[in-house]
N, C-alpha and C positions, 0 to 999 in steps of 0.2 A: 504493500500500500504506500511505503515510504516513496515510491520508484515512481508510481502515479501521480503521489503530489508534485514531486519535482515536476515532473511531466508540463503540468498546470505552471507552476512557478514560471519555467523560461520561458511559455507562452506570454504570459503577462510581462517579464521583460522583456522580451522583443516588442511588443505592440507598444511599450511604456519608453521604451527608445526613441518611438516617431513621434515624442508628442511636440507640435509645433508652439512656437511659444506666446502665440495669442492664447491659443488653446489650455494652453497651461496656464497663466493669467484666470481665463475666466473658469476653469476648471474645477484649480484648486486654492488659489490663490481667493479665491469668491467664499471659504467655508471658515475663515478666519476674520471673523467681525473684531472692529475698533470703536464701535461706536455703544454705550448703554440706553436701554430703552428703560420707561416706568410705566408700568400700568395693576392695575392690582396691588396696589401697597406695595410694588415688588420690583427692584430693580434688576433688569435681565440681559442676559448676553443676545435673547431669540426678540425681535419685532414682534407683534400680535399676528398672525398668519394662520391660515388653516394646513400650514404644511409643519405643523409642530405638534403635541399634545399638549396636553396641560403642563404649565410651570410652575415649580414650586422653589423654594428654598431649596439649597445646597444641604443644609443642615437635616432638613426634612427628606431630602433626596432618597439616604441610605438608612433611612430610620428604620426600615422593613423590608428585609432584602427579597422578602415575598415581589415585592412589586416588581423586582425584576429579571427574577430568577423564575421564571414559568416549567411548569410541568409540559406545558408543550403548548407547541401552535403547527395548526394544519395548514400545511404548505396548499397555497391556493393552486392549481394545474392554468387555470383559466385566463392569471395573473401574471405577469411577466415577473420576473429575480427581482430587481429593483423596486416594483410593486407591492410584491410582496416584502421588500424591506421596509418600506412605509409604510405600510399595513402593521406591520412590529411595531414601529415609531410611533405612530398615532395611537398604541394602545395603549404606549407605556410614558411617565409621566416622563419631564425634562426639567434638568437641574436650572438655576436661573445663572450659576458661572459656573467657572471650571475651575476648582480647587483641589491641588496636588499637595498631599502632602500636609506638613506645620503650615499654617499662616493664620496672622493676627495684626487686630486694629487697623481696619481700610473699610472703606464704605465703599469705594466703584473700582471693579478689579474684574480681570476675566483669563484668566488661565494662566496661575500661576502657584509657584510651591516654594516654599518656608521664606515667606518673607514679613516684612513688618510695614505698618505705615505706607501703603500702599492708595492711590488715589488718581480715579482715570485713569486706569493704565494697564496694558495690557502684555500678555504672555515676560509676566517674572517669573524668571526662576534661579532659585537656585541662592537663598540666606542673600536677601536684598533688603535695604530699608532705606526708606525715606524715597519714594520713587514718586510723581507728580509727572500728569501730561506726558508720558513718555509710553515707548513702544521697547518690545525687545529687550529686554534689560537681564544680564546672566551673568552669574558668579560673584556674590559677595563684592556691589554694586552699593552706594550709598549716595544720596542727596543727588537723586540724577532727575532733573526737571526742561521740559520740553526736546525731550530726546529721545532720538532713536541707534539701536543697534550698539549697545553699552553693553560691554563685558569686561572680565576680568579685573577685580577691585578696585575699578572705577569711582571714586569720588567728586563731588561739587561739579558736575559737569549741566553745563546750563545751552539750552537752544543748540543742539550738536547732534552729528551724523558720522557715527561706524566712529567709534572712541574705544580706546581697550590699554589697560593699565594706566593710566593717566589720571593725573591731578588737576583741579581748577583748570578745566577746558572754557573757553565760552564761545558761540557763535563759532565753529570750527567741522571741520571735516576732516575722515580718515587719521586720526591721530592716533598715536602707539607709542606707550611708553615715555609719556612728555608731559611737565607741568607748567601752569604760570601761559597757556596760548589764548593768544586772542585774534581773531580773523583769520586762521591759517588753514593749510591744507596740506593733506599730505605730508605727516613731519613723524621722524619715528628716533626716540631717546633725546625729544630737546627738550630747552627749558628756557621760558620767559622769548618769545617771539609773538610779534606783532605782522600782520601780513606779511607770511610767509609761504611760501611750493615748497615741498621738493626737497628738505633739509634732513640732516639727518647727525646727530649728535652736536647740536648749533644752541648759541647761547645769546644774549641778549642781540638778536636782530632784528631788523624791520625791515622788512621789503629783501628779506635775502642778503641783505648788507650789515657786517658785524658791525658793533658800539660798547663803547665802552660800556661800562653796568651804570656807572654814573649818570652820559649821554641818553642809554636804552630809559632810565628809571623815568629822567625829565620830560622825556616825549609821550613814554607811556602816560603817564600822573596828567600828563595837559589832553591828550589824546580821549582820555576815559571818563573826563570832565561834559563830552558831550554824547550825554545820554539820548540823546534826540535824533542821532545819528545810527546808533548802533542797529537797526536794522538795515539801514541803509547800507552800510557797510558789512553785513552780511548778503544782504543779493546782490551788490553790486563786486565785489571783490568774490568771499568767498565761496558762493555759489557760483557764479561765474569764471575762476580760477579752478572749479572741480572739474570743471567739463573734463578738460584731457584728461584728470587723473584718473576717473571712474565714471565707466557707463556701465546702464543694464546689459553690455555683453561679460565684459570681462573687468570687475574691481575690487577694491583696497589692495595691499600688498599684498595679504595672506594669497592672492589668488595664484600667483605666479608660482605659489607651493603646491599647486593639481596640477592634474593630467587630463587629459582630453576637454576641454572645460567649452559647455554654450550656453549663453545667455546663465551666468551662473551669479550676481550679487553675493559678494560678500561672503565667498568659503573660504575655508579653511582646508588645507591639507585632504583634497575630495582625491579618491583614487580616479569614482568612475566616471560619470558625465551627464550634462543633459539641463535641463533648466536650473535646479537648486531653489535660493534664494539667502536664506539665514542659515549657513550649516553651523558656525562654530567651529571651537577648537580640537575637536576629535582629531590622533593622529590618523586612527583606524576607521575612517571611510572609506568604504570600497565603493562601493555602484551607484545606490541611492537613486538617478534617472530622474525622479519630479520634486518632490520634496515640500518646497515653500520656506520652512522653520529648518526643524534639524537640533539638537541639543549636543550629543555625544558624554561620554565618547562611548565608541564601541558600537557603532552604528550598525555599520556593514550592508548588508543588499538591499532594506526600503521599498524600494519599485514604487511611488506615488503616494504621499503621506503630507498629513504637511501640522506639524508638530509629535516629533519626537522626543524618546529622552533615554536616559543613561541603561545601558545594556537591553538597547532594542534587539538587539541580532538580526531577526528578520521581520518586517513588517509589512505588508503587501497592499495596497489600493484604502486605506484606511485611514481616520480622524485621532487626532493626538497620542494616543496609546503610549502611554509611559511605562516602561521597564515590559515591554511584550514580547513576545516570539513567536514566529509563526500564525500573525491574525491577517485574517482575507473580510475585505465588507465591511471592517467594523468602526465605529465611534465610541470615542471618548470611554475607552475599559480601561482598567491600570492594574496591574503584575499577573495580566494573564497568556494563556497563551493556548496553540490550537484552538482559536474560535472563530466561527465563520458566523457571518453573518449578524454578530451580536453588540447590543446597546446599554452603556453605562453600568456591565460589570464589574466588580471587583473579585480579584483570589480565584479567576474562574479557569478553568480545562476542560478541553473537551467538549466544548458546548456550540449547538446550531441554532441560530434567532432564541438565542436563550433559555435554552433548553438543554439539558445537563445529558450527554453519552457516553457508553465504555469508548475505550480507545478504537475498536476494530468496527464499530457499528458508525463512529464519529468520520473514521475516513470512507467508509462506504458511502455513506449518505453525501460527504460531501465532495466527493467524485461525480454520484448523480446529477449532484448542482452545477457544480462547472460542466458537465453535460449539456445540462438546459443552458445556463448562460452560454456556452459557445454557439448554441442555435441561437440565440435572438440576436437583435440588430445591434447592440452595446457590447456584444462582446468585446472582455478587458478593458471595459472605460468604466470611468470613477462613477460616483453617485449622479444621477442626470441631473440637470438642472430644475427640470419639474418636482423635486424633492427637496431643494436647498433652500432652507427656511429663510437665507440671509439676504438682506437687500444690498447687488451690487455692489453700489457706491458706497454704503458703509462698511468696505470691507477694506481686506490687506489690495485686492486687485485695485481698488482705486486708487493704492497711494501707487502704486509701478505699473499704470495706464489708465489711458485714457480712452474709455470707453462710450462710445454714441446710444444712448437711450435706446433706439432703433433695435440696433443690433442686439441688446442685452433683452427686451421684451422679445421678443422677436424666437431667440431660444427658449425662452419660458423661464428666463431668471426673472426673479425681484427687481425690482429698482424703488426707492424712497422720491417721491416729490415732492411731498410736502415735507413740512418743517417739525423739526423734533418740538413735542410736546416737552415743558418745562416748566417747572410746578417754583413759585416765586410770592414767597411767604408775604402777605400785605402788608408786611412792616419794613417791608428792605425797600429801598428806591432805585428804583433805576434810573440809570442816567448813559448820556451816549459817549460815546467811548473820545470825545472831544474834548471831553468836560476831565479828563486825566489830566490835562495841566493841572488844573485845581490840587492834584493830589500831590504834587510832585514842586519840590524846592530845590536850588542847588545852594548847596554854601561852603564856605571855606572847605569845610570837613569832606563835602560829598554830596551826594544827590541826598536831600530827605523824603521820605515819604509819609505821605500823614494816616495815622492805621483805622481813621473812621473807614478808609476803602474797604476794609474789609466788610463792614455793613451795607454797602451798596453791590447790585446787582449792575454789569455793564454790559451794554448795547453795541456789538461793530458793527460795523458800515454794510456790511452784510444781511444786518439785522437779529445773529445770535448774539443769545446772551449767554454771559457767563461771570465767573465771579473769582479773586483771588481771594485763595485760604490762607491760614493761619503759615503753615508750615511754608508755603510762597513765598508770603509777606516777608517770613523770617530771611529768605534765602538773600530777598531781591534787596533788604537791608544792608545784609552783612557786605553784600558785593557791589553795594552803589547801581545797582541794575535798574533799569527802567519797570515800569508797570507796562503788562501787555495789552497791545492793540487789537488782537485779535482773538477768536475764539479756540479752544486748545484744538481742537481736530486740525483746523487750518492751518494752526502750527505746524500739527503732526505732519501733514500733508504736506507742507512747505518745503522740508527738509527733502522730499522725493521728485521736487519741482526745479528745472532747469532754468 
């Protein structure tokens, strides 16, 4: 039977080889939401949809493992595989986030494990605290605010893109190993550089030209004085200075450490090939092929996933699955393995749409399956779109393209038009995001801010609102940083905008 599944497995990496990288994009790249929804007293990772079941609490989720461990469910004949997967999904309830592991004290969070103080933000992992407006954030990561692609014990990194071992980043891209950067790009072991490419063990510079420390301190200290600037000087400089460094084909350094590599964002030491996106510091990647996420280490074959984590070994066509082996179909299970077909498991073996088998009846049956699924039209593609609770544009695909409405209805995904529902207590005011001078003083000392902001609700030019907290306030204090003009998604977004 062992001989069989293989069988099945290199079928699905070959066809997982062709995937083209629009495709990929709307795929899988579409099953990773960034944005939180509230409805039901209940803030959730799923929109209100009929293509989801009832939502409940996290905490509520596993309180009864009855609910999702079934005695059986009769395979509909009449239904196509992926039909009958939704048919499972709609019976059985869904968690409102995805909590891996320790984690405490965060109110809006969505797939993440042992971390702390956690707020808007999504897929931490991995003993992180203090995370704000940020995306992507791995390995004993601290005080990291509007940011994405932050690992390894990264601290006070403010408004920044693909940061890893560094200190006091701000407004910066692709840095490694560097503290004390502002506007740079591309810089791996400096320290204290002001618009900089391309440097590499470099010390008080500006513009790739050395300075005394003396020199470097006077320009920086008058430079930093205008707050009013500092966006500017990030899209005009440091975005615009990334171009060469990294595109959605091939970028940051790490990449020039793989082999065969297309349309790969941000690997790490990948053996095999094909789109990627977030893999991480694993040395042991081997194939992988779709991905999205990726964790490590220890990865190895994958074939279409898009959040992994530490000793996957093998994971096939499947949604986050931490510490799995050997799962086909499935979503969001954690330390199981041999399961086809099944939804929000824990401790599980052996199991079809959740439904518990010896070993020798579990690969018969699911022999049968990949039978049937190689007759229909989907053969070895991921969850169709008419199944994907998530609206488009609120996902990871919209930050790494740009998708036409058209196109996205048209398959039968989601798309959000209208404007997020925001629940805005009638004692807070709001005011437009114009009205930020008010809040804001410069003096001798540095920018002040005045901390009634934190009482008001603000309006961007957009028309979202949104609100600085406490532990912000705290940041944007200590570092003289400006109050934000925009709403955190667009932030997020920003950072993936050329």
């Amino acid at each position: 039977m062992a001989d069989t599944l293989n069988n099945w497995k290199s079928r699905i990496q070959e066809k997982r080889k062709q995937t083209p990288w629009r495709e990929f994009v709307k795929q899988i790249a579409s099953w990773q939401p960034i944005v939180f929804y509230k409805y039901n007293w209940l803030v959730s990772r799923f929109p209100q949809t009929d293509r989801i079941g009832e939502v409940v609490k996290y905490s509520d989720y596993y309180s009864q493992d009855s609910a999702l461990y079934l005695d059986w469910m009769e395979y509909d004949k009449e239904l196509s595989f992926f039909e009958n997967w939704q048919k499972l999904r709609l019976g059985l309830k869904s968690t409102n986030m995805i909590n891996f592991f320790l984690s405490e004290n965060s109110d809006y969070w969505d797939v993440v494990s042992k971390w702390k103080n956690v707020y808007l933000s999504s897929y931490v992992v991995n003993t992180n605290e203090d995370i704000v407006y940020s995306f992507w954030v791995k390995d004993n990561c601290s005080r990291v605010f509007n940011s994405a692609i932050v690992s390894d014990w990264s601290e006070n990194i403010y408004s920044s893109l693909c940061v890893s071992q560094s200190y006091e980043t701000f407004y910066s891209r692709y840095i490694t190993n560097s503290s004390h950067i502002w506007f740079s790009v591309n810089l791996i072991g400096c320290k204290e550089c002001l618009f900089c490419d391309g440097l590499e063990n470099a010390s008080y510079c500006i513009k790739n030209k050395q300075y005394t420390k003396e020199e470097y301190l006077v320009f920086k200290n008058k430079l930093l004085r205008n707050t009013d600037k500092f966006e500017e000087y990030y899209d005009t400089w440091t975005k615009k200075t990334s171009r060469h460094v990294a595109s959605w084909s091939v970028s940051w350094r790490y990449a020039v450490e793989s082999d065969n590599l297309e349309n790969a964002h941000y690997p790490y030491r990948v053996i095999g090939w094909r789109n990627l996106f977030n893999v991480w510091w694993s040395e042991w990647n081997t194939e992988m092929y779709d991905v999205v996420d990726g964790w490590g280490p220890e990865l190895h074959h994958v074939y279409w996933v898009n959040g992994v984590a530490i000793n996957t070994e093998h994971a096939y066509l499947s949604c986050h699955i931490p510490n799995c082996s050997n799962v086909f179909y499935c979503f969001y299970t954690e330390s199981c393995s041999y399961c086809f077909g099944c939804i929000g498991l824990k401790n599980k073996q052996y199991c079809i749409f959740n439904k518990q088998y010896d070993k020798e009846t579990w690969h018969e049956k699911v022999n049968e399956l990949f039978h049937i699924i190689d007759t229909e039209w989907m053969t070895w593609e991921f969850f169709p779109a008419s199944v994907n609770p998530f609206y488009m544009n609120d996902t990871v695909a919209s930050l790494i393209e740009d998708l036409p409405r058209e196109e996205i209805v048209e398959e039968w995904y989601l798309r959000r038009d209208e404007e997020i529902a925001v629940d805005i207590p009638d004692w807070m005011e709001v005011i437009e995001v114009n009205a930020l001078w008010d809040f804001e003083s410069l003096h001798e000392s540095g920018l002040v801010l005045d901390s009634s902001i934190l009482k008001k609700v603000i309006k961007d030019k957009e028309w979202n609102v949104f609100r600085v907290i406490k532990m912000e306030y705290d940041f944007l204090k200590r570092y003289n940083l400006p109050l934000p003009r925009e709403h955190w998604l667009t932030r997020l977004k920003d950072h993936f905008r050329e």
